[in-house]
N, C-alpha and C positions, 0 to 999 in steps of 0.2 A: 434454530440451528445452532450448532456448536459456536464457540469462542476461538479463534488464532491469533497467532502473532500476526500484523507487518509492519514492513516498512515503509513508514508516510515520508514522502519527499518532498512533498507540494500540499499547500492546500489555500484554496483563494477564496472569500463569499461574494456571490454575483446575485446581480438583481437587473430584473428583466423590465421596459418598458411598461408592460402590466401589472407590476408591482408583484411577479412572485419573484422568490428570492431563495436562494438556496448557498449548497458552500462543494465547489470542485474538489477533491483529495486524487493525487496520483499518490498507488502504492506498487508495494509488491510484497509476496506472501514470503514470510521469513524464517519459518518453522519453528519450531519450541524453543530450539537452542542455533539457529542461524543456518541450520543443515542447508536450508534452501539456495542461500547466498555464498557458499563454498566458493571459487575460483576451480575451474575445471577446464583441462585441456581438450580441446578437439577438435584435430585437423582434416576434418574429413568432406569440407568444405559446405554442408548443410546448415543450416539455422542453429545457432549458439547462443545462450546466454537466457534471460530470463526477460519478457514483456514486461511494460509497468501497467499496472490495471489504474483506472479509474472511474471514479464514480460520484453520484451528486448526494447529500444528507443535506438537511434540514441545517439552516442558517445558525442555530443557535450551538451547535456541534461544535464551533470552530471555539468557542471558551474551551473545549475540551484541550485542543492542537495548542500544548505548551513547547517544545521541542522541536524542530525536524531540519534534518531526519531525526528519524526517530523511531525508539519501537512503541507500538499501541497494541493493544488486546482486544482485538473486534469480534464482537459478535456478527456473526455471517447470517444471510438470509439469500433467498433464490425469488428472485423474479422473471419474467416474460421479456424479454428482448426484441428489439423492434422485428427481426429478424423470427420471432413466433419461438428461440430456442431460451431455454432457462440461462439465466446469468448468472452467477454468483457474485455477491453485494454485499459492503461493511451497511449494515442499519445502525450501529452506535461504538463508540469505541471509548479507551480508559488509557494512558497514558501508561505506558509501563517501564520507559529507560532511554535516556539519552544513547546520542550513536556518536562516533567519532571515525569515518570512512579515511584512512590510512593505507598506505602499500603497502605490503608486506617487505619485510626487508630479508636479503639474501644471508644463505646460512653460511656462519664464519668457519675457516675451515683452519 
């Protein structure tokens, strides 16, 4: 599947009683150039803002997670969901730019 930006926010490696082992990342998809992560108004009282997705990769990934946040360049892939519906899932990713999450500041007049 294709390659996108996100935003990695989290990322922990866990290992299970039975010895497998993997690595948790919470993201969210960030678009080429941030489009995704805009600030946008809406008063309309329904669901706003943006989920974080997450997902498990293989333990040895987490050398990649130098940064976070941060942006990374994932290649995406589609699996089966416990749920029987396709999910969409980072399979590896590449470090592409530190983040620095700041407010915006108010225009001087």
């Amino acid at each position: 599947m294709d390659k996108m930006k996100i935003l990695v926010t989290f990322a922990n490696v866990w290992k299970m009683d039975n010895g497998q082992s993997g690595m948790t990342i919470n993201y969210f998809m960030y678009g080429e150039n941030g489009e995704q992560m805009i600030s946008r108004m809406d008063a309309t009282g329904g669901a706003v803002g943006q989920q974080r997705a997450k997902c498990s990769l293989e333990a040895s990934k987490r050398e990649k997670i130098s940064f976070v946040p941060g942006i990374y360049e994932a290649k995406m892939g589609m699996k089966i969901g416990s749920d029987g519906k396709p999910v969409l899932t980072v399979e590896d990713l590449d470090f592409f730019s530190r983040v620095q999450i700041l407010p915006e500041q108010p225009e001087k007049k």
